[in-house]
N, C-alpha and C positions, 0 to 999 in steps of 0.2 A: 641516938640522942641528938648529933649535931647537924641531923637533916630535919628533925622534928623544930630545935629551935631557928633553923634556917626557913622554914616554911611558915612559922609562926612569926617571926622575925619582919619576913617580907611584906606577909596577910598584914600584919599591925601598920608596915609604914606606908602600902597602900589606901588602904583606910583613914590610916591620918590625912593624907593628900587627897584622896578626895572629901574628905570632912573641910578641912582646910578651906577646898576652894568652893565650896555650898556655902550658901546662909547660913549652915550650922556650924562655923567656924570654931565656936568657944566648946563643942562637944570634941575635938580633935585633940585634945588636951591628953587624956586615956591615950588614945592609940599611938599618941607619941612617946609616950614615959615608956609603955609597952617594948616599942621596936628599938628605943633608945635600951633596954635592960637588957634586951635579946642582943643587940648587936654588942652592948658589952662581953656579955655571957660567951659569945661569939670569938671577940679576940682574947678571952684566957681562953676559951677551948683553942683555939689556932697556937696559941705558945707551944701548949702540949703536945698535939696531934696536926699531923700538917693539914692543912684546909686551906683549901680556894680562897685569896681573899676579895673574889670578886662581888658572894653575898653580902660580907660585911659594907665591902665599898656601897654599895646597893642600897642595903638599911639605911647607914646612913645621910647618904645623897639624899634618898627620900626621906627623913628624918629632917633634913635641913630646909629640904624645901618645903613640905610644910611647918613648920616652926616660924619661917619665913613668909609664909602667906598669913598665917594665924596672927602676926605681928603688924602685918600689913593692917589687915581687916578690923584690927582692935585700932591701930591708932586711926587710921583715915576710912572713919565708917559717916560714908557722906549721906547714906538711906538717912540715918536717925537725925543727921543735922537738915537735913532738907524737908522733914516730914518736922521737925519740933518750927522750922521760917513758916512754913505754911498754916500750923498752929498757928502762932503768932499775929501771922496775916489774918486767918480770918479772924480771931478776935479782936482784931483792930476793926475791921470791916463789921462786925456785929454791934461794936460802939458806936461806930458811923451810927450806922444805918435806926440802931435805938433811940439814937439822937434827935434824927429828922423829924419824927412825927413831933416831939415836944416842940421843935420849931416850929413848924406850922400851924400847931395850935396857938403860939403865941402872936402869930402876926395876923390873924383873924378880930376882926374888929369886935366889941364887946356891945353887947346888943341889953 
């Protein structure tokens, strides 16, 4: 039992951590609740029955650090603020540029 939640334990907070550090940051959310339950599950079984507390350490080291990437990525996500300036940009540049031909028709002399 507490080699099956130690294997599951570890699968999940790997997984968080590399979800974490992908573009798929906001799907890491699962595999953290997961290795975070496991590693609770973890130290009541260690109360009872003596166990290494080296997996738990483990869990949730990696538990922290993505939790800790995931927060990163949500608050300073510069892809979505640099792709919405350049939006912007060119819409500004399509106004220009729709602009110009009315100019030019206006300063054409009237025949």
């Amino acid at each position: 039992m507490k080699k099956s939640v130690i294997i599951l334990g570890l699968i999940a907070a790997i997984v968080a951590v590399t979800l974490s550090a992908s573009p798929y940051s906001n799907f890491a959310m699962v595999p953290i609740i997961i290795a975070f339950i496991t590693g609770l599950a973890l130290v009541f079984i260690s109360k009872k029955e003596q166990v290494k507390p080296k997996p738990i350490q483990y869990i949730f080291l990696l538990v922290i650090m993505s939790i800790g990437l995931t927060i990163y990525k949500g608050v300073y996500n510069s892809i979505e603020e640099e792709e919405e300036e350049a939006i912007e940009h060119r819409s500004e540049n399509e106004e220009e540029d729709s602009s110009k031909p009315m100019e030019l028709l206006d300063d054409r002399p009237i025949e």
